[in-house]
N, C-alpha and C positions, 0 to 999 in steps of 0.2 A: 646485934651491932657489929660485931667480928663478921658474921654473915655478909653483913650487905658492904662493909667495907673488902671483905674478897671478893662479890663476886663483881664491885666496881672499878677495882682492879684489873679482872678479868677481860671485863669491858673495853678498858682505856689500849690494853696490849692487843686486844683484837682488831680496833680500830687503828691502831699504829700499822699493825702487820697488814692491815687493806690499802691504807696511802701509800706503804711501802709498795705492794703489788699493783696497787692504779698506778704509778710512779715508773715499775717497772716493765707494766704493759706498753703504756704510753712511748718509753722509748724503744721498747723490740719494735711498737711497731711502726717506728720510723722505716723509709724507704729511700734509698740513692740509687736512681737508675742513669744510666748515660746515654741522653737523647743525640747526640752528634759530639763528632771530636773535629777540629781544624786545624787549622795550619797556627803556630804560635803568634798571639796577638798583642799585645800589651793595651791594656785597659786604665780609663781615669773613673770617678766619680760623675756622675751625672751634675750633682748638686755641690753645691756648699754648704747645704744645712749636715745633720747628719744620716750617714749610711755606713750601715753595719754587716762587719764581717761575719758568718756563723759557723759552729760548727757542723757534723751531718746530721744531727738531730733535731736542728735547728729550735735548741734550749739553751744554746752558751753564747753569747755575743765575744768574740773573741779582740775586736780592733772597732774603731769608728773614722771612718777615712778622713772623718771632717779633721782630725789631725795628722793626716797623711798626704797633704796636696801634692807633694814632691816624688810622692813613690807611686810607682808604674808596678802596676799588678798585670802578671803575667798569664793566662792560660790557654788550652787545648782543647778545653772540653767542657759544652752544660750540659748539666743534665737537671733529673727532677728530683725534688726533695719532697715527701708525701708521709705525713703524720695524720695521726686520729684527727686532727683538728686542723692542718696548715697543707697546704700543696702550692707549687709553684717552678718555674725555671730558674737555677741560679750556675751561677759558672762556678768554678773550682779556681782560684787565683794563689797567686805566690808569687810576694815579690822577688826582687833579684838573690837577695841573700838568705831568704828562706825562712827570714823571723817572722814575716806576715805570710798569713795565709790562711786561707778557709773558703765558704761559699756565700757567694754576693747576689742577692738578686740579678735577676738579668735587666731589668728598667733602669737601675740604679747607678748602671755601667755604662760609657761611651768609649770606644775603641781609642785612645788618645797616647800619648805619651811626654812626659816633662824634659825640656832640654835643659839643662843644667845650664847656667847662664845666659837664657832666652828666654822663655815662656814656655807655654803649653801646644802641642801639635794634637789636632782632631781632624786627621784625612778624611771620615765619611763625613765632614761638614766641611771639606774643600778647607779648612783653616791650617797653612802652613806653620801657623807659629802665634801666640797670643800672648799678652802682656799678664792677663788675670785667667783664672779658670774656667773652664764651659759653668753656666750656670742654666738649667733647662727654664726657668722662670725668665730671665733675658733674651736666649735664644728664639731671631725670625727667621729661621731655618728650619726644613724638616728631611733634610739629607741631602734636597736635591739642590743642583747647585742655583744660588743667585743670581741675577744679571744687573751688570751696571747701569747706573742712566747719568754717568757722571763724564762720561768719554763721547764727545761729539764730533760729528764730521765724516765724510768719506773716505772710509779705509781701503789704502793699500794692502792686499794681503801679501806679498812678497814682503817690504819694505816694515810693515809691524813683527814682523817674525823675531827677530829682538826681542821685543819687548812684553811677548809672550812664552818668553823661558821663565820654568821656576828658579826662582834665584835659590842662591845656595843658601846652608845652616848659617855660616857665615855674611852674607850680606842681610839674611831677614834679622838675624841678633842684632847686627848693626842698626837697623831701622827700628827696631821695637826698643830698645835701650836709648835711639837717640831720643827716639816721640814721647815716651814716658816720662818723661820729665819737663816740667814745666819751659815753656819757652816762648817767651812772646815777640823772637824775631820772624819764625813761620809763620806760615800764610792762617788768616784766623783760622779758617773749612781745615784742614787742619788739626790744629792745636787745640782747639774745643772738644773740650771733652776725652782728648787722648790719655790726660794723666790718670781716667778716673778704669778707659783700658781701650786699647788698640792690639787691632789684629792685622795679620797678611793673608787675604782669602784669593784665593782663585776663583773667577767669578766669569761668568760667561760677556761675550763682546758682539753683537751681531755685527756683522763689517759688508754684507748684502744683505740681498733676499734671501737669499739659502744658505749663506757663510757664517760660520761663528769662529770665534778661536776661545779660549779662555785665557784668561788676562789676570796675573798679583796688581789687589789692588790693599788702598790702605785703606783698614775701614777702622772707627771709632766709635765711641758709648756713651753719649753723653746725656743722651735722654732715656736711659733705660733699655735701647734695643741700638743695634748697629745701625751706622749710617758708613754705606760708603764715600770718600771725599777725595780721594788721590788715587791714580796710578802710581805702581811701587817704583820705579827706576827713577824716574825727577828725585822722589823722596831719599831713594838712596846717591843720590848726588848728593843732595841737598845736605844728607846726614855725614857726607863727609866733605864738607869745607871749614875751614878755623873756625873759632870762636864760635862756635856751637850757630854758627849758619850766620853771623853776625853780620848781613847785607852789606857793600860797599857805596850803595849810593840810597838814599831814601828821599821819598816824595811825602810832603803836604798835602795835603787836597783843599786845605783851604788857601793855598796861598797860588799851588800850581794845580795848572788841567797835565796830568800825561797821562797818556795813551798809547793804543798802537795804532799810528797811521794805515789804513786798508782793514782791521781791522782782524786779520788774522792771527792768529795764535794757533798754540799745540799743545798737545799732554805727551810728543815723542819727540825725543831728538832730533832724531830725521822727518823734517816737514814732509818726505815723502809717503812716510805711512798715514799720514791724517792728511788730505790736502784741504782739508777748509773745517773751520768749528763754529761755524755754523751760530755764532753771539756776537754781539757788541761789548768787547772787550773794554775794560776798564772801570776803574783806573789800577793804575801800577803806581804802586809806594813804596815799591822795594826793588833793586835790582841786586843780586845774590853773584852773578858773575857773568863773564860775558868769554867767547871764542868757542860756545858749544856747537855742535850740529858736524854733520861732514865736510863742509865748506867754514867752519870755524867763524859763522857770521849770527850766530842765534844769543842771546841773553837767554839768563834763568832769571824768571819776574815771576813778584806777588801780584798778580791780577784778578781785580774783582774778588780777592781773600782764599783765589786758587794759585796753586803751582803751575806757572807753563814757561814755555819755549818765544821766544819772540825774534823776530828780525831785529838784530840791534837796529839796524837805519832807518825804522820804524819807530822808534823809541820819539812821541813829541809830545814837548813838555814846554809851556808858554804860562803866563800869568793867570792868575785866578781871582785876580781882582782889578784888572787895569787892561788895555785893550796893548797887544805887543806888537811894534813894529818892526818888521824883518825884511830887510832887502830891499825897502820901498813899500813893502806892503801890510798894512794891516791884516792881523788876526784874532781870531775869539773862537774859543772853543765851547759845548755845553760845560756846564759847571759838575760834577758829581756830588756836590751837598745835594740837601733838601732844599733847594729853593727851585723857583718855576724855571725852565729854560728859556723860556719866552721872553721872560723879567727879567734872569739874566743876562742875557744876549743885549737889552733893548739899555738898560743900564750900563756895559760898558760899552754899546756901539756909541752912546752917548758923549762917552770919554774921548772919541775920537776927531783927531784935528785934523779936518782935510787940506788943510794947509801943507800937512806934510805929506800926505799922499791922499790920493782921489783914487785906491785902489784898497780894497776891504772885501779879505774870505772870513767865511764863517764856516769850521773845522770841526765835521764830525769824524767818528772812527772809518769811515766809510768814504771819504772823501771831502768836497768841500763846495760853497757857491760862493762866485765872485762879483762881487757890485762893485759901482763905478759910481763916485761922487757927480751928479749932473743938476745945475736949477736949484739947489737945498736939496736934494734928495736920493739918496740911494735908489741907483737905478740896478736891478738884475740883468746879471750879463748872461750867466751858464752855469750848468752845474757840472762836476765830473764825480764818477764813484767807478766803482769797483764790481766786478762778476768774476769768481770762483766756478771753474769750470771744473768736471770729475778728471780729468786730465790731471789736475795741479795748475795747467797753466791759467790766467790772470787774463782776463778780456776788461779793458778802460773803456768807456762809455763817456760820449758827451753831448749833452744836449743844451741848444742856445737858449738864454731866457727873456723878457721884455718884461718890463712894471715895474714899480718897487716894490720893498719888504712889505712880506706877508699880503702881494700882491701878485705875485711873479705869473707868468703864463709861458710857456711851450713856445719855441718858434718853430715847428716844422717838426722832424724824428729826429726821436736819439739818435746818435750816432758810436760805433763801435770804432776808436780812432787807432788804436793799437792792442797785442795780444804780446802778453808776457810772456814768456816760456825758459823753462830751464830751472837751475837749484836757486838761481837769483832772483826768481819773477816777485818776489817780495821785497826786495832790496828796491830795486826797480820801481815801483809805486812811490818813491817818497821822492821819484825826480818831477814827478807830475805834481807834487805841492810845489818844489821850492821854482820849477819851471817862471821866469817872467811876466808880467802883463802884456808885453810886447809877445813872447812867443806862443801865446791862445791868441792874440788879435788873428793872423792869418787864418783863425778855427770859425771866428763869427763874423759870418755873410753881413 
């Protein structure tokens, strides 16, 4: 009995002194080699879930970054960590004050750093500045830079130059601290989805055939991946007016039509760098301020749920449920509800008393046709619109009409009656509305 309990004794210490030696092999034979050294980087987490700091033997988990969003791990140099059972690249890190530190994967890492009172900066994602943290499960990026398709029109490349400077630490804090918090006097595109995270990326602009610049624009999260919705300089106006951007004039849409007469708009201050964008603008519900631009003639408007630049003198804003008489003359604009345009138009052309004038346009963004009370019948006179030339300048167009509604027909060619030019050629288009019935009679033969 004494036998077999020594020599099971025996046994149990043998066995000890082998885990102890597999134990001991296992970590000699760990290996740290150093595959490149570089230039000082500061590094963020890849994730939000967790990612573990190690030490060289990669047997001690020493930190788990998931509670270090804030700190900026520093290093010089990866190299390879190679055990009986594990190999891999991982970087050597340390943050600033040297409580953290150890080896991180190299997957697990994105070159980035926290601004203290801003967000998060990831230069090889082009992101100047973020509200939330890179998360590789959201990210629709893969280093190379993105292109907007949110900037429309013929670029100026002299006159955009502006507005493809990186702003400062100071101006993107400003705009990421305005946008993060709920706000429902900006423009929806927007304010969707900002609170949940917005970034300021640098994002490529084609401006020709062969031209790019790259452009801060403001991108947001609200369906799980980024959408970009803004260029960054409107927004950083926008984020510094009172009352946390509290519009000084606001539209209806069910009660008013406004729009921009000609129908251009900008995402720059200076109409020169964009000369035409290329949409049918509106409606505007918001106007935020007015004396921007170089010639101090531009409003800041919520249009169509975007931020832009507008011609104040451009700004027309008439009834949205009753036909308005101006000057002598009837008007009606489409409606921007859900209802048909056809049914609206025919609805309140109905409202109309040609007792008080025998003179009736119907006002798209783009200009207007003017009939003429004749017999019971709305006769077609002419139409006039608008051409956006690459120039900037503004070509009016007029062509004579004969029928009535939704009968019209062509007298002869359009005609090219005038050619806009200069920083006013938008201002300029809104004298061709308010222009007489008497001053088009000398236009139709």
């Amino acid at each position: 009995m004494k036998r077999n309990l020594w020599l099971t004794l025996v046994a149990i210490s043998l066995l000890a002194v082998s885990i102890i030696s597999i134990h001991i092999t296992s970590v000699s034979a760990a290996k740290v080699t150093t595959s490149q050294t570089f230039k000082k980087t500061s590094f963020l987490s890849r994730s939000r879930q967790s990612v573990y700091v190690w030490n060289s033997q990669h047997t001690k988990k020493l930190a788990n970054l998931k509670y270090y969003p804030h700190t900026n791990l520093y290093s010089t140099k990866q190299v390879v960590i190679q055990t009986n059972s594990h190999y891999g690249n991982y970087y050597y890190v340390r943050s600033a004050n040297n409580r953290l530190k150890g080896y991180v994967w190299h997957g697990n890492l994105i070159p980035g750093s926290y601004i203290k009172g801003g967000g998060y900066r990831y230069p090889t994602e082009h992101v100047l500045l973020s509200s939330i943290p890179y998360d590789k499960k959201f990210a629709n990026s893969s280093g190379k830079m993105a292109t907007t398709n949110r900037i429309f029109g013929i670029m100026n490349a002299d006159a955009i130059k502006p507005y493809t400077k990186v702003p400062t630490t100071s101006q993107q804090k400003t705009v990421i601290n305005f946008l993060k918090r709920k706000n429902s006097n900006i423009p929806k595109m927007i304010e969707i989805g900002a609170t949940k995270g917005v970034r300021i990326s640098m994002m490529t602009l084609f401006i020709g055939k062969s031209q790019q610049v790259q452009l801060p624009m403001i991108e947001t999260n609200p369906y799980g991946y980024w959408v970009d919705v803004n260029s960054f300089y409107p927004v950083l106006t926008l984020s510094k007016l009172k009352n946390r951007a509290k519009p000084i004039k606001t539209y209806n849409i069910a009660k008013t039509v406004t729009t921009v007469f000609g129908s251009r708009t900008y995402d720059f201050e200076n109409p020169r760098a964009q000369s035409d964008s290329n949409m049918n603008e509106g409606p505007i519900t918001k106007v935020y301020g007015t004396g921007y631009g170089p010639n101090k003639n531009l409003s800041l408007v919520d249009c169509r749920d975007r931020l832009r630049y507008v011609s104040t003198k451009n700004i027309f804003s008439i009834s949205n449920n009753q036909p308005t008489l101006r000057h002598g003359i009837w008007y009606i604009a489409p409606s921007y509800q859900f209802v048909s345009i056809g049914g609206h138009e025919q609805k309140l052309r109905g409202m109309i008393n040609p007792l008080r004038s025998t003179i009736y346009r119907y006002v798209n963004q783009n200009g207007f046709t003017q009939y003429k009370y004749e017999n019971g019948h709305w006769t077609a006179q002419f139409n006039l619109h608008f051409e956006f030339l690459k120039n900037g300048n503004v070509s009016v167009h007029f062509n004579q009409l004969t029928g009535v509604i939704n009968h019209e027909k062509a007298v002869g060619k359009e005609r090219v009656i005038a050619t806009l030019t200069g920083p006013n050629a938008d201002a300029e288009m809104m004298a061709y509305l308010n222009h007489s019935a008497d001053w088009y009679n000398s236009l139709i033969s």
